[in-house]
C-alpha positions in Angstrom: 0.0 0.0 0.0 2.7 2.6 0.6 4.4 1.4 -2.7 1.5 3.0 -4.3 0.8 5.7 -2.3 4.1 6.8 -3.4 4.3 5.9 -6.8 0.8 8.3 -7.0 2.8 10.8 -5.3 5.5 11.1 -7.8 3.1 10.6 -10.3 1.5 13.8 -9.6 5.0 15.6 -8.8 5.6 14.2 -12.4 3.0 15.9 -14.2 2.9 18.8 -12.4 6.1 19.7 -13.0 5.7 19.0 -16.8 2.6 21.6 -16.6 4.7 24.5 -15.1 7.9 23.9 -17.3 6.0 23.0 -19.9 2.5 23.8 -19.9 1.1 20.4 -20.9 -1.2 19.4 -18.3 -2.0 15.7 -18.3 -2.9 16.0 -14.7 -6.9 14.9 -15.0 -6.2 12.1 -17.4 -7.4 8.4 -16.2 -5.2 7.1 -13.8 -4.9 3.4 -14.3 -4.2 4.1 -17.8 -1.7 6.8 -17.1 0.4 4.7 -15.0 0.7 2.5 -17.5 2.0 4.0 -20.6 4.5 6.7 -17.5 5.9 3.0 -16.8 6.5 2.0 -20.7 8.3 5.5 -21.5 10.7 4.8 -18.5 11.8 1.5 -20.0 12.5 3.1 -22.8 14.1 5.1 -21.5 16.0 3.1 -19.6 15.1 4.7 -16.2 13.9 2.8 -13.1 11.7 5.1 -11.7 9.3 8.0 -12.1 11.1 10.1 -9.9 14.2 9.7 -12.9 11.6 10.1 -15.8 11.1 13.2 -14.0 14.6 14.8 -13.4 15.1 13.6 -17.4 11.9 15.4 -18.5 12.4 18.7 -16.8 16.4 18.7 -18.1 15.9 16.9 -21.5 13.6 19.0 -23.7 14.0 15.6 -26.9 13.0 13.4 -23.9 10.1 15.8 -23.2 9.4 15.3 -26.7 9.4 11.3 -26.5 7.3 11.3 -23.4 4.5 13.6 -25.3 4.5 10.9 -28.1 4.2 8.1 -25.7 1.1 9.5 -23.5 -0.7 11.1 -26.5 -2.7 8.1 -28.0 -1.6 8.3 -31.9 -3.6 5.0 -33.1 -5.8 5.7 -36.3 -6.2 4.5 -39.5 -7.9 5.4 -43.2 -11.7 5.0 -42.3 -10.9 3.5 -39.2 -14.5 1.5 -37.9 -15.7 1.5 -41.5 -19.2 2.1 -40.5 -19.1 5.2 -38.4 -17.9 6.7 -41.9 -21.1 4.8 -43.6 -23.5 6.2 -41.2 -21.8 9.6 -41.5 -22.8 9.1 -45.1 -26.2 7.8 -44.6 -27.5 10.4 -41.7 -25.1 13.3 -41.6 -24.2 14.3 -45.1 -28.4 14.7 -45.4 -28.5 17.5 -43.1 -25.0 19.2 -44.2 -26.5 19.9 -47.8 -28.6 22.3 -46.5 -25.7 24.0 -45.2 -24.2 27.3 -47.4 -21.2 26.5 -46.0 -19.9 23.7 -43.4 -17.3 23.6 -40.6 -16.0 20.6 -39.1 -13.7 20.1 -36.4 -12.1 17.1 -36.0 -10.4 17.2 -32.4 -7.5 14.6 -31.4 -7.1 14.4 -34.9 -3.5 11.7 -34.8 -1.3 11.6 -37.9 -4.4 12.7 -40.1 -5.6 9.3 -41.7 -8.8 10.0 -40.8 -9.7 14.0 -41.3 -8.1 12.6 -45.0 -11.1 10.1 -44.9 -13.4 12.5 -43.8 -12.0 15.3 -46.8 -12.5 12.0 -49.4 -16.1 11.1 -48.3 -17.0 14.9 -48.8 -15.6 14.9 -51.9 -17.6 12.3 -53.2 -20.5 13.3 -51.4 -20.1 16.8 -53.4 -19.8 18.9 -50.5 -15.9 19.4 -50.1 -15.7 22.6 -52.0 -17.9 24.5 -49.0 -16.2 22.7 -46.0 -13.3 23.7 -43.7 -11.9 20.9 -42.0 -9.9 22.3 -38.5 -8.4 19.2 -37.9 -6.1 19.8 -33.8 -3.8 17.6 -31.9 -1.5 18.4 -28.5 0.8 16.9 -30.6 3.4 18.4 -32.6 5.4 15.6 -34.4 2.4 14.4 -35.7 0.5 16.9 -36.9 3.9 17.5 -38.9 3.1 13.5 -40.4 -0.2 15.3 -40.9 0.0 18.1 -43.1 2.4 16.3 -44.7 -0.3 13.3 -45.7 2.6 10.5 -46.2 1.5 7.2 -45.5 3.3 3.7 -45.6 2.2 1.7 -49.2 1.8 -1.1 -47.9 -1.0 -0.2 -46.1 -3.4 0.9 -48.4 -4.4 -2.7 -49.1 -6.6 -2.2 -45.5 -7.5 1.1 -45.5 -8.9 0.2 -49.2 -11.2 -1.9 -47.5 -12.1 0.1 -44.8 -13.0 2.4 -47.6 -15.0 0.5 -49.3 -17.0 -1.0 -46.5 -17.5 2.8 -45.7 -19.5 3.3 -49.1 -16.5 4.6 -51.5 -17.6 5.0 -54.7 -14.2 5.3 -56.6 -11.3 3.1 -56.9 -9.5 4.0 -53.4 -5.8 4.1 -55.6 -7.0 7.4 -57.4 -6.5 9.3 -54.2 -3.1 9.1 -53.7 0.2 8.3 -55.8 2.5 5.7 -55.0 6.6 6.7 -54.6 9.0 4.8 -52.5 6.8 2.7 -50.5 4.9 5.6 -49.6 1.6 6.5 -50.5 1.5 10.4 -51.0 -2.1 12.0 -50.9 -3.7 14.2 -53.1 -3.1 17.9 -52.7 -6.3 18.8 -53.6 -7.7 17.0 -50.0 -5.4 19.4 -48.3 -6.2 22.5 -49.9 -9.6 22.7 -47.0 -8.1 21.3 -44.5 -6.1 23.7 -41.1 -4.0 21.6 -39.0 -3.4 23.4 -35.9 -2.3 22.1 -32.9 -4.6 22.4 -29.9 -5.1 21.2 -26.5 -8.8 19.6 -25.3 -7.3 20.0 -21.5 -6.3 24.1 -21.2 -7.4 25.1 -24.9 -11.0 27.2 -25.3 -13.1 26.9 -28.5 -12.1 28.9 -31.2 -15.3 29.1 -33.9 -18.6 27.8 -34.4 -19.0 24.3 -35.6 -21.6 22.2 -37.6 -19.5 19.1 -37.0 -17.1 18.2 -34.0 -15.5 14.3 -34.5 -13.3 13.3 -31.7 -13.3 9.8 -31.3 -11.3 7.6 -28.6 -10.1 10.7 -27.1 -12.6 11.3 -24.0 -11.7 7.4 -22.5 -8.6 8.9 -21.8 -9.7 11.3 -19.3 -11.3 11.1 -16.0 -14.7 12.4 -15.1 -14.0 16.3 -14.2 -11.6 16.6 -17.7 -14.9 14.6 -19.4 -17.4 17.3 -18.3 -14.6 20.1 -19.1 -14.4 18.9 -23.0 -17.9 18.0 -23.3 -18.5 22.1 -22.2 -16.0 23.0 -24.4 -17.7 20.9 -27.2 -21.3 22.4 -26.2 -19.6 25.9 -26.5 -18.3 25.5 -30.1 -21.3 23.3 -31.8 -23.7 25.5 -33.8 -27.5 24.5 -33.1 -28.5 21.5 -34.7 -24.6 20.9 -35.2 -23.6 17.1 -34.7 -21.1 16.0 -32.4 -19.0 12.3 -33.5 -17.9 10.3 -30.7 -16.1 6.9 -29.9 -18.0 4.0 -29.8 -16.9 3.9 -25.7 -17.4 7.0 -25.6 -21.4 8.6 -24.7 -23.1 11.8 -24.0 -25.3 9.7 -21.2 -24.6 11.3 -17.6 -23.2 14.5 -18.9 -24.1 17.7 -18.0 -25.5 18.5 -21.7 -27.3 14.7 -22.2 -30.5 16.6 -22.5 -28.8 18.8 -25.1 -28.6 16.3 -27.8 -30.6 13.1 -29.4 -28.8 10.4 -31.0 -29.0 9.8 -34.3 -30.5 6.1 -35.6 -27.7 3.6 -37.1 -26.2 2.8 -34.1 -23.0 4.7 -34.1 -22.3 7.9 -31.6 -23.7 10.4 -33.3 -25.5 13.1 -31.3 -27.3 15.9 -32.6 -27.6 19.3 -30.6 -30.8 20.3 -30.2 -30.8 22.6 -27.4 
């Protein structure tokens, strides 16, 4: 018991020492998860304790730069959970064509694979020339993988058939070119599309928003960062806006649950309605 009474304490000494040098606060994310992925960055780094991932943090701005790659979940792929993207077809794109013009934020946004997904299902769905995508991460190094929209070849085999099982209507291979064992997306998918980076945890909104996605984000958190974000989403989502979320993810037992009704199909899709 006092093992982990102290491995909390310097957990907390930990982070809050990143959020005053830094300004990263990771100090309301889940704890069970937390401790888990704090103890995988200090065998990498070949430390034996948190109070050493600490001392190398605070001195070793590259290490500070590992550790932010390690906590901030970075798993996505090309129309990852094909049928979140069908339903988005099917029940969203409906109510976005009677939209002028559409903004969509897509919060915790990764390496980009999916706001790319999101900019090719708009294109085919004829409504990519009036949308601007805001696509944020707390993450630096990949929002740089981002922008860039460079992705490994040999992938594309899957995310074709994600795409397809998400209703694509072209041949997935006319969206990108092929050099090096890299698959190099259009430029034309970028040219609606603002990578900035942002952070869910200190960040406020910054416009009004017909569509916010963030997906697999919100699991990571405990309850009082939950109810922060969910605010900050409430704050930023036009009335009648939609809101995407995780399929572990739910606006039940939220201070805004009587804000929104779910949408039919069976994916977490909640419209604002209040």
């Amino acid at each position: 018991m006092l093992r982990e009474q102290l491995e909390d304490i310097e957990i907390q000494l930990l982070l809050e020492g990143i959020h005053r040098y830094y300004g990263f606060d990771f100090r309301n994310y889940a704890l069970a998860s937390l401790k888990r992925r704090i103890w995988k960055i200090i065998r990498a780094e070949s430390l034996t304790s948190i109070s050493g991932l600490q001392e190398k943090v605070l001195h070793d701005p590259e290490c500070m730069e590992r550790f932010l790659c390690s906590l901030s979940v970075n798993v996505t792929t090309m129309f990852r959970d094909p049928n979140f993207f069908l339903m988005f077809r099917k029940k969203v794109v409906p109510i976005l064509r009677t939209y002028p013009f559409i903004r969509v934020w897509h919060a915790g946004c990764s390496s980009g694979e999916e706001v790319y997904s999101l900019a090719i299902l708009l294109q085919e769905e004829g409504l990519y020339h009036r949308c601007r995508l805001y696509a944020t991460d707390i993450n630096e190094m990949v929002l740089k993988k981002a922008k860039a929209g460079i992705y490994p070849l040999d992938a594309m085999q899957y995310y074709t058939q994600n795409y397809l099982q998400a209703g694509g209507k072209k041949a997935f291979s006319e969206y990108y070119t092929s050099a090096y064992e890299h698959a190099i997306f259009s430029s034309y998918l970028k040219e609606n599309i603002i990578f900035s980076q942002h952070n869910l945890v200190i960040d406020n909104s910054f416009n009004e928003f017909n569509i916010i996605l963030c997906r697999n984000v919100l699991i990571y958190f405990n309850t009082f960062l939950q109810q922060r974000v969910f605010n900050l989403f409430h704050e930023s989502l036009v009335q009648f806006g939609i809101l995407g979320l995780g399929r572990q993810e739910t606006m039940k037992f939220t201070p805004h649950e009587q804000d929104y009704e779910q949408l039919e199909g069976g994916e977490k899709f909640y419209r604002r309605i209040r």
